[in-house]
C-alpha positions as CSV (number, residue, x, y, z in Angstrom):
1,X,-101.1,-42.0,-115.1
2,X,-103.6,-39.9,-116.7
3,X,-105.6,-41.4,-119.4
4,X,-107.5,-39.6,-121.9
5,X,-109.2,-42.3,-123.9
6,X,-109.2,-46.0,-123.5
7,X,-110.6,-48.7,-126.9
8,X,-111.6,-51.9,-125.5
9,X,-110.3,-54.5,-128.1
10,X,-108.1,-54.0,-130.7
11,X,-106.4,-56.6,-133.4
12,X,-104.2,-54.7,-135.3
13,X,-102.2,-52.3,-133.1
14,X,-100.0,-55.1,-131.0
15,X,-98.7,-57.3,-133.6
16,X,-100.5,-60.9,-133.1
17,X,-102.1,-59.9,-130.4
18,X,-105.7,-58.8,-129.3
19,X,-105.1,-55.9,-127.1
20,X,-106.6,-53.2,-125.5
21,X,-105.3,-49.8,-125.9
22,X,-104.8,-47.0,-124.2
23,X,-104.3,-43.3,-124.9
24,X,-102.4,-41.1,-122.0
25,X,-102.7,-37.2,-121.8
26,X,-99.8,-34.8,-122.6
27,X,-96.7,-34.8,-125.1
28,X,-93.4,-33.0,-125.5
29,X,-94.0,-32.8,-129.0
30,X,-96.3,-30.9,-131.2
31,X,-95.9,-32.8,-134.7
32,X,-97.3,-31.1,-137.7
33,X,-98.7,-34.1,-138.7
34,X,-100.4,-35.3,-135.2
35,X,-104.2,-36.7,-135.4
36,X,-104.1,-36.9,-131.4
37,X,-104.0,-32.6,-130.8
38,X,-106.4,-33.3,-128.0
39,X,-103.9,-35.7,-126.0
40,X,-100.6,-32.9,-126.0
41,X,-101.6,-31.0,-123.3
42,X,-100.4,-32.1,-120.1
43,X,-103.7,-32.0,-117.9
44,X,-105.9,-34.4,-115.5
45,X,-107.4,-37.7,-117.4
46,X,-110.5,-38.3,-117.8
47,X,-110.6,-42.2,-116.9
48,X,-109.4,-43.8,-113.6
49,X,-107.0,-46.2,-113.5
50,X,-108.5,-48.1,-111.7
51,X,-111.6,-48.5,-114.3
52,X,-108.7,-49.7,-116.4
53,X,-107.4,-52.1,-114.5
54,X,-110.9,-54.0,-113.7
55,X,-111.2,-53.7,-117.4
56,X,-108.6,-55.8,-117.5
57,X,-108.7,-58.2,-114.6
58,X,-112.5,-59.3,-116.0
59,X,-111.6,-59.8,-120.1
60,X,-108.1,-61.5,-119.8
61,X,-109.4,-64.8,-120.6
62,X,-109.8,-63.7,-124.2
63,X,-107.4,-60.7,-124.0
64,X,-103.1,-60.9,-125.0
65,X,-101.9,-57.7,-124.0
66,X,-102.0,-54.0,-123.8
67,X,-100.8,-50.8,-125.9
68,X,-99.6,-47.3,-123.9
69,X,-99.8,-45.0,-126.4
70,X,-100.5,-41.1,-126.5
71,X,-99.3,-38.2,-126.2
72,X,-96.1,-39.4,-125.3
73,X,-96.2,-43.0,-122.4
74,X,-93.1,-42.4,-120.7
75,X,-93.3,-39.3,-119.7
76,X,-95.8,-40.3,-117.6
77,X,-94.5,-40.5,-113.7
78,X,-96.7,-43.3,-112.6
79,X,-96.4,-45.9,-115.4
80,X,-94.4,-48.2,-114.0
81,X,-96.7,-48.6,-111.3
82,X,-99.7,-48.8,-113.5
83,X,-97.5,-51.7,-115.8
84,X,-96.6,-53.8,-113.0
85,X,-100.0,-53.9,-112.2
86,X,-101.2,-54.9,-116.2
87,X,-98.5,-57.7,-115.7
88,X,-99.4,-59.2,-112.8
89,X,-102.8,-59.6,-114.7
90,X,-100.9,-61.8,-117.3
91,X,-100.5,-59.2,-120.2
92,X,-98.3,-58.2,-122.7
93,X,-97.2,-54.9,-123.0
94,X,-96.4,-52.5,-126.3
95,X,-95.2,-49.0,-125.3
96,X,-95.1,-46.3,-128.5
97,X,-92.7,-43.7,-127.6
98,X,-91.3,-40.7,-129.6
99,X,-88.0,-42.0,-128.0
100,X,-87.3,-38.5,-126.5
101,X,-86.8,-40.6,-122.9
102,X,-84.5,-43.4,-123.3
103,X,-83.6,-43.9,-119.4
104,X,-87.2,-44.5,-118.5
105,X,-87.3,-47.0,-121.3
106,X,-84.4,-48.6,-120.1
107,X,-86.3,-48.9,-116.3
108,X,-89.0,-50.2,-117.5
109,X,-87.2,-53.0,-119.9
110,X,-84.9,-53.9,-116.9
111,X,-88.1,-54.4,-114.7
112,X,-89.3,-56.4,-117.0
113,X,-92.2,-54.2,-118.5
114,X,-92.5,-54.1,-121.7
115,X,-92.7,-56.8,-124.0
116,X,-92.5,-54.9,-127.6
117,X,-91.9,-50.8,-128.3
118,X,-92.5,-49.1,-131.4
119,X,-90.5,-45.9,-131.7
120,X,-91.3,-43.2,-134.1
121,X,-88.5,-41.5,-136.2
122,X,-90.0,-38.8,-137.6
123,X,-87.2,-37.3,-139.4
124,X,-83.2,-37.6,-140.3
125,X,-81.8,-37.1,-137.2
126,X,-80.5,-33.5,-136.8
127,X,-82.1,-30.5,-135.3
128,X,-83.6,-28.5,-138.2
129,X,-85.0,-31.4,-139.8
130,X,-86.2,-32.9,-136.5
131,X,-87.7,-29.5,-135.6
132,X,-90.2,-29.4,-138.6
133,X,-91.5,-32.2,-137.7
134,X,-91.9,-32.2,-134.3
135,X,-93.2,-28.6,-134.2
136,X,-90.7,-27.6,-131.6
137,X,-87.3,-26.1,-131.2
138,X,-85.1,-29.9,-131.2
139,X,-81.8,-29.4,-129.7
140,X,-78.4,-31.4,-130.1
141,X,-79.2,-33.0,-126.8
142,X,-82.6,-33.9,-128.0
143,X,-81.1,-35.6,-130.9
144,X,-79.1,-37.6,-128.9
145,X,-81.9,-38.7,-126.5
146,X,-82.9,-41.0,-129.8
147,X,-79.8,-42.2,-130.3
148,X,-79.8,-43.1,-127.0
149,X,-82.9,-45.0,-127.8
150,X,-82.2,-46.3,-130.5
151,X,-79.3,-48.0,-129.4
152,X,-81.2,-49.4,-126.2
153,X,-83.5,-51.3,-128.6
154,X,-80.7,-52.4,-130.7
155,X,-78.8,-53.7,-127.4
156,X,-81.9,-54.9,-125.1
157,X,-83.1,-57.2,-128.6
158,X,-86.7,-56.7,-127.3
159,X,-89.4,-57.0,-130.0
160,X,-90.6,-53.8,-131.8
161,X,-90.2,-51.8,-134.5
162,X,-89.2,-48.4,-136.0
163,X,-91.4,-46.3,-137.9
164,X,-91.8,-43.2,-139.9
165,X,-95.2,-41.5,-141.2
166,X,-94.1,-40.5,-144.4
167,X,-95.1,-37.0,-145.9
168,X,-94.6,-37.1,-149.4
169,X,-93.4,-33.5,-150.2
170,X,-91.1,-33.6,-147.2
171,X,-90.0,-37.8,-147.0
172,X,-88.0,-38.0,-150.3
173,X,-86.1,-40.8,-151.0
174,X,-82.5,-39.2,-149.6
175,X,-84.2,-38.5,-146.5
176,X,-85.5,-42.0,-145.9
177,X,-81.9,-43.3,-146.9
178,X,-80.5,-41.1,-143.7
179,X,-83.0,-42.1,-141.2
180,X,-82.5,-46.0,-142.4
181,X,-78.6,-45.2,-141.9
182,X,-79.2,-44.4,-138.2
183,X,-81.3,-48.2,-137.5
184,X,-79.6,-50.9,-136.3
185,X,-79.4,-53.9,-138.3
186,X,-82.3,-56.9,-138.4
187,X,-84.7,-54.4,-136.6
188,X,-88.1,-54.0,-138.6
189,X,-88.7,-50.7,-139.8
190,X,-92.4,-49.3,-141.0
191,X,-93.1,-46.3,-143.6
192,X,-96.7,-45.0,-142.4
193,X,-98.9,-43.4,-144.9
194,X,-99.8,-39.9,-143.8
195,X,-103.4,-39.1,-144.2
196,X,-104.7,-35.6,-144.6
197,X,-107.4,-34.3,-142.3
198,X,-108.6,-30.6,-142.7
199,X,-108.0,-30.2,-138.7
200,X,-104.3,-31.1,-139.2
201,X,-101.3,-27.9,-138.9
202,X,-100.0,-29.0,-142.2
203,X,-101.7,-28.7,-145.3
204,X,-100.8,-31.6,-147.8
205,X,-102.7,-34.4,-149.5
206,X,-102.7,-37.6,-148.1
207,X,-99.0,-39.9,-149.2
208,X,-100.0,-42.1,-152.3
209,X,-100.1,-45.7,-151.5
210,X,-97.8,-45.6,-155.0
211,X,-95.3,-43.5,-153.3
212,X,-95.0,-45.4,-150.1
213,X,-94.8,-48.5,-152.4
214,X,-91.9,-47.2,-154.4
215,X,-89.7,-45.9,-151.5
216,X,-90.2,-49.6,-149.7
217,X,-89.7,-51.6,-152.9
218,X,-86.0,-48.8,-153.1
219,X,-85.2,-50.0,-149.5
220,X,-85.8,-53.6,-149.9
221,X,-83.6,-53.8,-152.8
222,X,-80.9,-51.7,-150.6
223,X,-81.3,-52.6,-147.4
224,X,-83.3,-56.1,-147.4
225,X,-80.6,-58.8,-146.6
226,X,-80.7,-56.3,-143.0
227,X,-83.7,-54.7,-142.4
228,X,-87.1,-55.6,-142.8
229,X,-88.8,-52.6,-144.7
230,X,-92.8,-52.7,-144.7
231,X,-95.4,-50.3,-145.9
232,X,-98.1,-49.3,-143.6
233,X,-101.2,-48.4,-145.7
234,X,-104.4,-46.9,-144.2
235,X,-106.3,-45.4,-147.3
């Protein structure tokens, strides 16, 4: 595992939890939108484990779990050692993935590692719309790697949730239709405000609240009696 940055206590990024979190070094992807530019290279950490871990082991009286997040969890080699570990402490565990490695999810779920995942879909699900986002050439076989994913969740029933960060001159309404087409039904599905930071590759103003608002109150009215649609609002 190499971990680039580490927050002690957090209450808002493992639902109903108090967590800490931390933030792994390297990702496949190089999203246009990604606040995290630092973390894609894959390269040495710059905090032990074990620091981590004795974190841990003295603060879970008063701590519930902890969030793996990035660059990109699974495709680091040693996580599953490192989760056993955080569970034999007595956490919970929340893995966000770009869902670009569904048999490593589907190890870790059958070990009994992860508690809740929160997988990003960043676009519809074909290769020149995925690309754009992701800032990298997608392929067919990419494409079905999330599939793949996606239907692990749908099938394993494990708590999480699916989520998009919406860019509001790309995310119109008939592409949010197409990625909710490809969710599987009763699974809880987040549109993320993008917010706009000069050191960002793309160059757009940060997504209204008013927009997000409008596509989720759309989808409720569509989709509601299935999927739980919520907005995710950070300015």
């Amino acid at each position: 595992m190499e971990i680039a940055g580490f927050v002690k206590l957090s209450a808002i990024d493992f639902p109903g939890k108090l967590s800490c979190v931390v933030f792994v070094q390297g990702c496949n992807l190089r999203c246009i939108y990604c606040h995290n530019t630092h973390l894609i290279p894959f390269k040495k950490g710059k905090i032990p484990l074990e620091s981590i871990i004795s974190y841990i082991s003295e603060n879970r009286e008063f701590l519930d779990g902890i969030v793996v997040t990035g660059g990109e969890p699974l495709a680091q080699k040693d996580i599953c050692g490192f989760l056993e570990k955080v569970k034999r402490l007595g956490m919970s565990v929340k893995i966000d993935t770009n869902g670009f490695f569904p048999e490593e999810l589907r190890r870790l779920i059958q070990l009994g590692l992860v508690d809740y995942v929160a997988m990003d879909v960043k676009a519809p699900l074909t290769p020149e719309e995925y690309s754009f986002i992701a800032g990298r050439k997608i392929c067919e076989r990419d494409i079905d790697r999330l599939r793949r994913t996606i239907s692990l969740l749908s099938r394993e029933r494990i708590s999480g949730e699916f989520r998009t960060t919406i860019i509001e001159s790309y995310h119109t309404l008939e592409r949010v239709e197409r990625i909710v087409n490809e969710l599987p039904p009763n699974s809880t599905y987040f549109l993320q405000q993008f917010v706009s930071r000069d050191y960002l590759r793309i160059k757009e103003g940060t997504t209204s609240k008013e927009y997000i608002l409008k596509l989720v109150e759309f989808l409720r009215e569509k989709y509601g009696s299935g999927l739980r649609i919520e907005p995710r609002i950070y300015e």
